[in-house]
N, C-alpha and C positions, 0 to 999 in steps of 0.2 A: 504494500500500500504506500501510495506518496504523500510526501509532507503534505503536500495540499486538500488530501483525501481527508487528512484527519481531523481538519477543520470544523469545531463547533463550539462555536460562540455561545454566551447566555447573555442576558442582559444584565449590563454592567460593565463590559468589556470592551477593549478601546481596537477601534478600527484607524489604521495609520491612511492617510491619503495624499498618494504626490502629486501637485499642481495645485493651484488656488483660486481657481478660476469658477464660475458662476458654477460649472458642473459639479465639482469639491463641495462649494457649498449647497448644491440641493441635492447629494451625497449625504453629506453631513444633517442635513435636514430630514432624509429620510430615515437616517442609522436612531436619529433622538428619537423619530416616533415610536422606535424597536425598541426605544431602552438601552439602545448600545451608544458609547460614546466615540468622539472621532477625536486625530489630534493629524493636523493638516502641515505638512512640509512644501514650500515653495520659498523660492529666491526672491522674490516681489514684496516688498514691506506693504504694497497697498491690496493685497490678495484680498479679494472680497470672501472668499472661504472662513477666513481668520475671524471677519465679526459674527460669526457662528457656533464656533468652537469655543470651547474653553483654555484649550493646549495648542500650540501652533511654534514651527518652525521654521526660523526666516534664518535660510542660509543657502549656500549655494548644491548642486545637485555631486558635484564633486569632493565637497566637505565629506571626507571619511570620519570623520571624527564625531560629525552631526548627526550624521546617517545612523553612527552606531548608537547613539543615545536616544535617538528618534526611535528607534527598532524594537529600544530597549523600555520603550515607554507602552507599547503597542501590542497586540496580540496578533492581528494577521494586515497586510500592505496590500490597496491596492493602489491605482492612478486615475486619473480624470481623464488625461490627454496621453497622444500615443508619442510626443514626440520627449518624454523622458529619456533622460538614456538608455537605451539597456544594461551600460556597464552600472548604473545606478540601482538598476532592478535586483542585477544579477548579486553586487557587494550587500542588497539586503535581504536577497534570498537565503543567504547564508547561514541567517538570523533566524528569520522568519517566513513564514510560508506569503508568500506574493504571489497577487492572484488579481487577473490574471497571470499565468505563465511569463516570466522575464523571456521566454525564445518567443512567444509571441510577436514581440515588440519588432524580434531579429527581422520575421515575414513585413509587417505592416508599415515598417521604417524604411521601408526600400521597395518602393513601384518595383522594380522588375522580379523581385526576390518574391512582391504579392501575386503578382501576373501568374508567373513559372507556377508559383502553388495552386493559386482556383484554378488555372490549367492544367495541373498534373490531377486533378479531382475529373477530370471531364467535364467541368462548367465553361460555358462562353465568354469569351471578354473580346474588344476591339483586337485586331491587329499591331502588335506591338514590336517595337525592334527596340534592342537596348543602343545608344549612343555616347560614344566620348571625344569625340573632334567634329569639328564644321565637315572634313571628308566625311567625317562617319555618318552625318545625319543628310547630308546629301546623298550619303548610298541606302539609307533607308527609306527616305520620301521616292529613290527609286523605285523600291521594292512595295511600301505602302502606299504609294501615291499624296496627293492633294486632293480636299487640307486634309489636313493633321496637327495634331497635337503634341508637341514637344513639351515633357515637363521636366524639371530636377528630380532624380530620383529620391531624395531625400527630404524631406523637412517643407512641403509645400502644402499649402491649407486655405481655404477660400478663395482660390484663385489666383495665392502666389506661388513664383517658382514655375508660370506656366507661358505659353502665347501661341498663341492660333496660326498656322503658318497654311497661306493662300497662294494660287498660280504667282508668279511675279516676284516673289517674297527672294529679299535679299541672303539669302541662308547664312553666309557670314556675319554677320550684324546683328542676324537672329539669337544665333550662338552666340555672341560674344554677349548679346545683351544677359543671356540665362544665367553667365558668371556661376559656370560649373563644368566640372571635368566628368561629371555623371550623370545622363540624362535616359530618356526614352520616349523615344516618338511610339504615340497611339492615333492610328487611323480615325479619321472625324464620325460618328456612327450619327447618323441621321436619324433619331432617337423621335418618336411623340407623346415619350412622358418620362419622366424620372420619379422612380420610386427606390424607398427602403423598406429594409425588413430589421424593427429591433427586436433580439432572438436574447434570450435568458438562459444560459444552460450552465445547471448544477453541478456540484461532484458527483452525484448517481448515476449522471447522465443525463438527466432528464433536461428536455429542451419544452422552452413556452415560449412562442411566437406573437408579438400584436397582430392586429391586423396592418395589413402594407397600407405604408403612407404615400400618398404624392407628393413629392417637392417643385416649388417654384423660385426660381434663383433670380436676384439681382445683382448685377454685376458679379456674378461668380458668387457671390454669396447668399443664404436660403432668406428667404424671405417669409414663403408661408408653404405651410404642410397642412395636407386635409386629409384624413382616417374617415373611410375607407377611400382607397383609391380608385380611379372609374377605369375599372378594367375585370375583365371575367374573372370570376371563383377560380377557374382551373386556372390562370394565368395565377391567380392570386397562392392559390397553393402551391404550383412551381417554384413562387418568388419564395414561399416558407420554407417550403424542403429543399432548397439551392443553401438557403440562410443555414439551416440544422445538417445540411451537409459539410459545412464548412465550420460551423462551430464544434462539430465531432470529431475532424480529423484536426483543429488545432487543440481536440482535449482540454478545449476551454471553459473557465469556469466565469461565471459574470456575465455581463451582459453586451452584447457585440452589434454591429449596426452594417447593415451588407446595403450597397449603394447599388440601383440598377437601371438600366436601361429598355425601356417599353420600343423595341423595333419592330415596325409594321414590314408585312409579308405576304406574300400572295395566297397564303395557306394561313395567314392570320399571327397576331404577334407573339414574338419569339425574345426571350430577355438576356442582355447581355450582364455581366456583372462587372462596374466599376472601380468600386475601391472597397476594401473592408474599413471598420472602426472599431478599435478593440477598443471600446468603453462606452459609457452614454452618449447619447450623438440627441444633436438640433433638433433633427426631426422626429424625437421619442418624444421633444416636448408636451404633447399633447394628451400626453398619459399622465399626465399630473393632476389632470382635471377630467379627463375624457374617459377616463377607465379606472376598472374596479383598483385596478395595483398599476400605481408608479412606473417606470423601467428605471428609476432613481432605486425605490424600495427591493424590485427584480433583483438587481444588482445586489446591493444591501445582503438581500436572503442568500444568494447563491454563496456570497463568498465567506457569508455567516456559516456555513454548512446548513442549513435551513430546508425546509422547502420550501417549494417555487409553487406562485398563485398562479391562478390559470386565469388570464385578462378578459374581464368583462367587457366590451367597450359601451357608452353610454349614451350614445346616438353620433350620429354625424358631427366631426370636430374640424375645428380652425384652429393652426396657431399660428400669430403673427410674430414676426421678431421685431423688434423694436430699436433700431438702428441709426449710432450714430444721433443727430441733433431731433430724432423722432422721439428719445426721452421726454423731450421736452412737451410733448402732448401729451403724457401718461394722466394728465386728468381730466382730458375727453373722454381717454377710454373707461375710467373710474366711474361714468355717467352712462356706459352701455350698458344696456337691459343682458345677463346672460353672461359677460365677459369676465374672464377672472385675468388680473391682471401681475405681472411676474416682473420686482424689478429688482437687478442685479446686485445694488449699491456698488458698484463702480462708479470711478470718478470722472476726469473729463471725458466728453463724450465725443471723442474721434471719429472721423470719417471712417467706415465700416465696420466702428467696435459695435458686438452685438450687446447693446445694455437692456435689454429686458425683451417678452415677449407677452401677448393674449394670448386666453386659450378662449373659444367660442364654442361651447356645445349645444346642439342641436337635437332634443330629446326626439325619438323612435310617436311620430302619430300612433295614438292605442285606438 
Protein backbone atom coordinates (compact mmCIF):
# COMPACT_ATOMS: atom_id res chain seq x y z
CA UNK A 1 0.00 0.00 0.00
CA UNK A 2 1.27 3.62 -0.69
CA UNK A 3 1.83 6.55 1.43
CA UNK A 4 -0.93 8.00 -0.18
CA UNK A 5 -3.29 5.12 0.32
CA UNK A 6 -3.20 5.54 4.00
CA UNK A 7 -4.47 8.69 4.11
CA UNK A 8 -7.39 9.41 6.65
CA UNK A 9 -7.99 12.54 8.17
CA UNK A 10 -10.54 13.22 11.17
CA UNK A 11 -11.51 16.48 11.84
CA UNK A 12 -9.02 18.43 13.51
CA UNK A 13 -6.39 17.87 11.26
CA UNK A 14 -4.36 20.22 9.23
CA UNK A 15 -4.22 20.01 5.42
CA UNK A 16 -0.95 21.86 4.08
CA UNK A 17 -1.78 23.99 0.68
CA UNK A 18 0.96 25.25 -1.89
CA UNK A 19 -0.01 28.49 -3.68
CA UNK A 20 -2.35 31.27 -2.21
CA UNK A 21 -4.33 32.10 -4.61
CA UNK A 22 -8.22 32.43 -4.76
CA UNK A 23 -8.29 28.52 -5.38
CA UNK A 24 -6.12 27.84 -1.72
CA UNK A 25 -8.44 29.81 -0.25
CA UNK A 26 -11.89 28.31 -1.32
CA UNK A 27 -9.80 25.02 -0.60
CA UNK A 28 -9.35 26.30 2.79
CA UNK A 29 -12.80 27.35 2.95
CA UNK A 30 -14.19 24.19 2.10
CA UNK A 31 -11.55 21.92 4.54
CA UNK A 32 -13.25 24.41 7.60
CA UNK A 33 -16.67 23.24 6.73
CA UNK A 34 -15.17 19.56 7.29
CA UNK A 35 -13.66 20.40 10.49
CA UNK A 36 -10.33 20.10 9.19
CA UNK A 37 -7.89 22.98 9.34
CA UNK A 38 -5.52 24.22 6.46
CA UNK A 39 -2.10 26.03 6.84
CA UNK A 40 -1.28 27.64 3.35
CA UNK A 41 2.47 28.20 1.91
CA UNK A 42 3.03 30.73 -0.95
CA UNK A 43 5.81 33.33 -1.69
CA UNK A 44 3.37 36.27 -2.00
CA UNK A 45 2.89 38.32 1.32
CA UNK A 46 -0.53 39.51 -0.38
CA UNK A 47 -1.97 35.72 -0.81
CA UNK A 48 -5.49 36.01 -0.49
CA UNK A 49 -5.45 32.34 0.89
CA UNK A 50 -3.61 33.67 4.12
CA UNK A 51 -6.96 35.81 5.24
CA UNK A 52 -8.53 32.60 5.68
CA UNK A 53 -6.20 30.57 7.51
CA UNK A 54 -5.13 30.77 10.70
CA UNK A 55 -1.25 29.36 9.89
CA UNK A 56 0.38 30.55 6.66
CA UNK A 57 3.74 30.54 5.11
CA UNK A 58 5.39 33.30 3.24
CA UNK A 59 8.41 32.03 1.93
CA UNK A 60 9.96 31.03 -1.07
CA UNK A 61 9.12 27.44 -2.92
CA UNK A 62 12.94 26.65 -2.67
CA UNK A 63 13.37 27.52 1.04
CA UNK A 64 14.32 23.96 2.35
CA UNK A 65 14.28 24.99 5.54
CA UNK A 66 10.45 26.21 5.35
CA UNK A 67 9.37 23.57 3.46
CA UNK A 68 10.57 21.33 6.20
CA UNK A 69 8.69 23.16 9.01
CA UNK A 70 5.76 23.69 6.93
CA UNK A 71 5.56 19.74 6.48
CA UNK A 72 6.16 19.46 10.00
CA UNK A 73 3.03 21.46 10.91
CA UNK A 74 0.68 19.50 8.59
CA UNK A 75 -0.62 16.13 8.08
CA UNK A 76 -1.01 15.48 4.29
CA UNK A 77 0.00 18.59 1.11
CA UNK A 78 -1.80 19.22 -1.43
CA UNK A 79 -1.44 22.59 -4.36
CA UNK A 80 -3.93 24.99 -5.85
CA UNK A 81 -1.87 25.57 -9.14
CA UNK A 82 0.06 23.13 -11.26
CA UNK A 83 2.91 25.27 -11.83
CA UNK A 84 4.73 24.51 -8.28
CA UNK A 85 7.74 22.95 -8.63
CA UNK A 86 7.92 19.52 -8.67
CA UNK A 87 11.33 19.50 -7.06
CA UNK A 88 9.06 21.31 -4.30
CA UNK A 89 6.57 18.44 -4.40
CA UNK A 90 8.91 15.81 -4.42
CA UNK A 91 11.57 17.42 -1.11
CA UNK A 92 7.87 17.38 0.65
CA UNK A 93 6.84 14.15 -0.36
CA UNK A 94 9.47 12.96 1.75
CA UNK A 95 7.80 14.17 4.70
CA UNK A 96 4.54 13.78 3.85
CA UNK A 97 2.14 12.11 1.71
CA UNK A 98 1.38 14.91 -1.29
CA UNK A 99 -1.58 14.46 -3.10
CA UNK A 100 -1.94 14.90 -5.74
CA UNK A 101 1.09 12.72 -6.88
CA UNK A 102 4.44 15.11 -7.18
CA UNK A 103 5.01 12.97 -10.84
CA UNK A 104 1.81 14.38 -11.79
CA UNK A 105 3.03 17.69 -11.98
CA UNK A 106 6.39 15.87 -14.15
CA UNK A 107 3.08 15.10 -17.09
CA UNK A 108 1.06 18.40 -16.79
CA UNK A 109 4.26 20.96 -16.47
CA UNK A 110 5.28 20.20 -19.82
CA UNK A 111 2.75 20.36 -23.07
CA UNK A 112 4.41 17.71 -24.82
CA UNK A 113 5.24 15.23 -21.99
CA UNK A 114 0.83 15.90 -21.44
CA UNK A 115 0.26 15.25 -25.26
CA UNK A 116 2.64 11.81 -25.44
CA UNK A 117 0.58 10.75 -22.26
CA UNK A 118 -3.43 11.27 -23.26
CA UNK A 119 -1.93 9.97 -26.56
CA UNK A 120 -0.34 6.87 -25.38
CA UNK A 121 -4.04 6.34 -23.44
CA UNK A 122 -5.63 6.26 -27.15
CA UNK A 123 -7.49 9.79 -26.45
CA UNK A 124 -7.48 12.41 -29.37
CA UNK A 125 -5.62 15.71 -29.04
CA UNK A 126 -4.68 18.25 -32.12
CA UNK A 127 -1.71 17.44 -34.17
CA UNK A 128 1.39 18.33 -32.35
CA UNK A 129 5.15 18.58 -33.01
CA UNK A 130 7.60 19.26 -30.35
CA UNK A 131 9.93 22.55 -31.33
CA UNK A 132 13.28 24.16 -30.38
CA UNK A 133 14.62 26.58 -33.07
CA UNK A 134 12.99 28.84 -35.69
CA UNK A 135 14.36 25.67 -38.25
CA UNK A 136 12.53 23.45 -36.02
CA UNK A 137 9.02 25.10 -36.12
CA UNK A 138 9.37 25.89 -39.69
CA UNK A 139 9.75 22.17 -40.31
CA UNK A 140 6.62 21.51 -38.25
CA UNK A 141 4.17 24.07 -39.75
CA UNK A 142 5.46 21.97 -42.75
CA UNK A 143 4.29 18.89 -41.49
CA UNK A 144 1.09 20.42 -39.41
CA UNK A 145 0.36 23.04 -41.71
CA UNK A 146 -1.51 26.73 -41.04
CA UNK A 147 -2.47 28.01 -38.58
CA UNK A 148 -1.32 26.67 -35.80
CA UNK A 149 -0.50 27.17 -32.49
CA UNK A 150 2.99 27.55 -31.08
CA UNK A 151 3.15 27.46 -27.22
CA UNK A 152 6.18 27.29 -24.58
CA UNK A 153 6.17 24.00 -23.32
CA UNK A 154 6.22 25.07 -19.99
CA UNK A 155 4.76 27.42 -17.57
CA UNK A 156 1.81 29.08 -19.94
CA UNK A 157 -1.67 29.85 -18.40
CA UNK A 158 -4.48 32.00 -19.88
CA UNK A 159 -3.18 32.74 -22.87
CA UNK A 160 0.45 33.27 -22.07
CA UNK A 161 3.46 31.60 -23.52
CA UNK A 162 1.21 31.25 -26.78
CA UNK A 163 0.55 33.12 -30.53
CA UNK A 164 -1.48 32.19 -33.24
CA UNK A 165 0.61 31.62 -36.38
CA UNK A 166 -1.30 32.48 -39.97
CA UNK A 167 -0.21 32.17 -43.97
CA UNK A 168 2.30 35.13 -44.11
CA UNK A 169 3.44 34.95 -40.57
CA UNK A 170 7.12 35.98 -40.07
CA UNK A 171 8.28 32.57 -38.26
CA UNK A 172 11.49 34.12 -37.13
CA UNK A 173 10.17 36.97 -35.12
CA UNK A 174 7.52 34.46 -34.16
CA UNK A 175 10.16 32.56 -32.32
CA UNK A 176 12.00 34.97 -31.03
CA UNK A 177 9.02 36.67 -29.60
CA UNK A 178 8.10 33.14 -27.57
CA UNK A 179 11.66 33.76 -25.69
CA UNK A 180 12.09 29.87 -25.23
CA UNK A 181 14.30 27.07 -26.37
CA UNK A 182 11.04 24.64 -25.61
CA UNK A 183 8.06 24.97 -27.55
CA UNK A 184 5.36 22.86 -29.54
CA UNK A 185 3.37 23.64 -32.39
CA UNK A 186 -0.47 22.30 -32.01
CA UNK A 187 -2.50 22.20 -35.23
CA UNK A 188 -5.47 25.04 -35.01
CA UNK A 189 -8.66 22.43 -34.43
CA UNK A 190 -11.61 24.26 -35.72
CA UNK A 191 -13.55 23.51 -32.58
CA UNK A 192 -17.67 24.62 -32.00
CA UNK A 193 -17.41 24.57 -28.39
CA UNK A 194 -15.07 24.03 -25.45
CA UNK A 195 -15.86 22.16 -22.68
CA UNK A 196 -14.48 20.43 -19.37
CA UNK A 197 -14.86 17.78 -17.35
CA UNK A 198 -14.09 18.23 -13.39
CA UNK A 199 -13.53 14.55 -12.26
CA UNK A 200 -12.87 13.65 -8.35
CA UNK A 201 -11.20 10.46 -7.98
CA UNK A 202 -10.23 8.98 -4.46
CA UNK A 203 -7.64 6.45 -3.13
CA UNK A 204 -10.28 3.59 -3.66
CA UNK A 205 -10.42 4.59 -6.96
CA UNK A 206 -13.60 5.68 -7.18
CA UNK A 207 -14.13 8.50 -9.66
CA UNK A 208 -17.26 11.35 -9.44
CA UNK A 209 -17.63 13.23 -12.42
CA UNK A 210 -19.93 16.89 -12.64
CA UNK A 211 -21.77 17.34 -15.23
CA UNK A 212 -19.52 18.92 -18.44
CA UNK A 213 -19.38 22.59 -18.47
CA UNK A 214 -19.11 24.87 -21.48
CA UNK A 215 -16.58 27.59 -21.56
CA UNK A 216 -16.44 30.95 -23.19
CA UNK A 217 -13.16 32.65 -23.29
CA UNK A 218 -12.12 36.40 -23.55
CA UNK A 219 -9.12 37.09 -24.74
CA UNK A 220 -7.62 33.73 -23.82
CA UNK A 221 -9.07 33.80 -20.71
CA UNK A 222 -12.61 32.07 -19.38
CA UNK A 223 -15.04 34.40 -18.98
CA UNK A 224 -18.25 32.28 -18.34
CA UNK A 225 -19.12 28.48 -17.83
CA UNK A 226 -22.72 27.05 -18.04
CA UNK A 227 -23.58 23.32 -16.56
CA UNK A 228 -24.82 21.58 -18.52
CA UNK A 229 -23.29 21.84 -21.73
CA UNK A 230 -25.40 21.93 -25.19
CA UNK A 231 -24.23 18.84 -26.47
CA UNK A 232 -25.73 15.16 -26.46
CA UNK A 233 -25.61 12.78 -23.26
CA UNK A 234 -23.58 10.28 -25.24
CA UNK A 235 -21.13 13.06 -26.25
CA UNK A 236 -21.49 14.05 -22.77
CA UNK A 237 -20.46 10.62 -21.34
CA UNK A 238 -17.54 10.30 -23.76
CA UNK A 239 -16.25 13.77 -22.27
CA UNK A 240 -16.61 11.64 -18.43
CA UNK A 241 -15.19 8.54 -19.35
CA UNK A 242 -12.19 10.26 -21.44
CA UNK A 243 -11.93 12.54 -17.85
CA UNK A 244 -11.88 8.96 -15.57
CA UNK A 245 -9.61 7.42 -18.19
CA UNK A 246 -7.15 9.73 -17.44
CA UNK A 247 -7.52 10.22 -13.84
CA UNK A 248 -6.99 6.34 -13.47
CA UNK A 249 -3.95 5.91 -15.22
CA UNK A 250 -2.26 9.09 -13.47
CA UNK A 251 -3.51 7.17 -10.18
CA UNK A 252 -4.76 10.36 -9.16
CA UNK A 253 -6.03 11.39 -6.06
CA UNK A 254 -8.10 14.92 -5.97
CA UNK A 255 -9.68 16.51 -8.11
CA UNK A 256 -8.56 17.17 -11.87
CA UNK A 257 -10.17 19.38 -14.78
CA UNK A 258 -9.76 17.63 -18.45
CA UNK A 259 -10.07 20.68 -21.14
CA UNK A 260 -11.89 19.64 -24.43
CA UNK A 261 -12.69 20.36 -27.60
CA UNK A 262 -16.45 19.83 -29.24
CA UNK A 263 -15.38 19.18 -33.25
CA UNK A 264 -18.11 18.93 -35.76
CA UNK A 265 -18.12 15.99 -38.27
CA UNK A 266 -19.96 14.43 -40.86
CA UNK A 267 -20.97 11.54 -38.66
CA UNK A 268 -21.44 14.17 -35.87
CA UNK A 269 -19.10 15.53 -33.13
CA UNK A 270 -16.14 13.91 -32.04
CA UNK A 271 -13.99 15.52 -28.86
CA UNK A 272 -10.47 16.27 -28.91
CA UNK A 273 -8.77 16.80 -25.44
CA UNK A 274 -6.75 19.82 -24.68
CA UNK A 275 -4.90 20.35 -21.65
CA UNK A 276 -5.39 18.54 -18.24
CA UNK A 277 -5.51 20.50 -14.72
CA UNK A 278 -4.29 18.65 -11.95
CA UNK A 279 -6.27 20.79 -9.33
CA UNK A 280 -9.52 22.90 -9.03
CA UNK A 281 -9.98 24.60 -12.21
CA UNK A 282 -12.32 28.08 -13.21
CA UNK A 283 -14.65 26.21 -14.70
CA UNK A 284 -15.63 23.97 -11.52
CA UNK A 285 -16.74 27.33 -10.30
CA UNK A 286 -20.19 26.68 -10.50
CA UNK A 287 -20.36 23.83 -8.04
CA UNK A 288 -20.04 26.09 -5.32
CA UNK A 289 -23.60 27.04 -5.62
CA UNK A 290 -24.95 24.83 -8.43
CA UNK A 291 -24.58 21.54 -6.87
CA UNK A 292 -25.16 19.30 -4.01
CA UNK A 293 -20.81 19.18 -3.32
CA UNK A 294 -18.23 21.66 -4.01
CA UNK A 295 -15.39 20.38 -6.49
CA UNK A 296 -13.44 22.67 -3.79
CA UNK A 297 -15.16 20.19 -0.85
CA UNK A 298 -14.52 16.95 -3.86
CA UNK A 299 -11.14 17.62 -3.52
CA UNK A 300 -11.04 18.36 0.21
CA UNK A 301 -12.68 14.58 0.79
CA UNK A 302 -10.48 12.70 -1.61
CA UNK A 303 -7.27 13.65 -0.27
CA UNK A 304 -8.88 13.42 3.20
CA UNK A 305 -9.06 9.65 2.45
CA UNK A 306 -13.00 10.32 2.77
CA UNK A 307 -15.42 9.49 0.51
CA UNK A 308 -16.49 11.12 -2.59
CA UNK A 309 -20.22 12.79 -2.88
CA UNK A 310 -21.91 11.83 -5.86
CA UNK A 311 -22.92 15.62 -7.48
CA UNK A 312 -26.34 16.64 -7.58
CA UNK A 313 -26.55 19.43 -9.94
CA UNK A 314 -29.25 22.11 -9.03
CA UNK A 315 -30.67 23.20 -12.32
CA UNK A 316 -29.00 25.09 -15.02
CA UNK A 317 -25.88 27.25 -13.88
CA UNK A 318 -23.99 30.42 -14.90
CA UNK A 319 -20.75 31.44 -13.77
CA UNK A 320 -19.28 34.65 -14.57
CA UNK A 321 -15.71 35.64 -13.73
CA UNK A 322 -15.27 38.85 -12.78
CA UNK A 323 -12.32 40.46 -14.23
CA UNK A 324 -9.93 42.88 -13.94
CA UNK A 325 -11.69 46.70 -13.22
CA UNK A 326 -15.32 44.51 -13.49
CA UNK A 327 -14.62 44.28 -9.52
CA UNK A 328 -15.77 47.25 -9.43
CA UNK A 329 -19.55 46.58 -10.21
CA UNK A 330 -19.64 43.78 -7.60
CA UNK A 331 -22.61 45.79 -6.24
CA UNK A 332 -24.83 45.55 -9.34
CA UNK A 333 -24.41 42.10 -9.13
CA UNK A 334 -25.31 42.03 -5.16
CA UNK A 335 -28.94 43.47 -6.46
CA UNK A 336 -29.45 40.39 -8.95
CA UNK A 337 -32.45 38.40 -8.00
CA UNK A 338 -30.61 34.42 -7.98
CA UNK A 339 -26.93 35.51 -8.19
CA UNK A 340 -24.45 34.51 -5.53
CA UNK A 341 -21.65 36.53 -5.75
CA UNK A 342 -17.67 35.33 -5.01
CA UNK A 343 -15.11 37.95 -4.31
CA UNK A 344 -11.43 37.16 -4.02
CA UNK A 345 -10.09 39.88 -1.63
CA UNK A 346 -7.30 40.52 -3.96
CA UNK A 347 -5.93 43.80 -4.29
CA UNK A 348 -5.33 45.96 -7.38
CA UNK A 349 -7.38 44.97 -9.97
CA UNK A 350 -5.13 44.37 -13.10
CA UNK A 351 -5.95 43.81 -16.48
CA UNK A 352 -6.82 40.20 -16.78
CA UNK A 353 -6.59 39.32 -12.88
CA UNK A 354 -9.50 37.19 -12.20
CA UNK A 355 -10.83 38.98 -8.89
CA UNK A 356 -14.11 37.30 -8.24
CA UNK A 357 -16.89 35.42 -10.11
CA UNK A 358 -21.26 34.98 -10.00
CA UNK A 359 -22.72 31.94 -9.97
CA UNK A 360 -26.43 32.17 -11.57
CA UNK A 361 -28.78 29.04 -10.82
CA UNK A 362 -31.58 28.25 -12.64
CA UNK A 363 -33.84 25.90 -10.66
CA UNK A 364 -35.29 22.52 -12.83
CA UNK A 365 -39.45 23.84 -13.83
CA UNK A 366 -41.54 21.16 -11.43
Amino acid sequence: MTASAQVKLKPGDTIGILGGGQLGRMLALAAARLGLRCQVFSPDPDSPAFDVVQYATCAEYADVEALELFAADVDVITYEFENVPAATAMVLSARRPVLPNYKVLEISQDRLAEKDFVNGLGIATAPYADVASAAGLRAAIGTIGLPAVVKTRRFGYDGKGQAMLREGIDVDAAWADLETKSAILEGFVPFEREISVIAARGADGQVECFDVTENEHRDHILKYSHAPARIPETLAEEARSIATRIATALDYIGVLAVEMFVVPGKTGPTLLVNEIAPRVHNSGHWTLDGASVSQFEQHIRAIAGWPLAKPVRHGAVTMTNLIGDEINDYTRWLTVPGATVHLYGKGAARPGRKMGHVTQVTPPKL
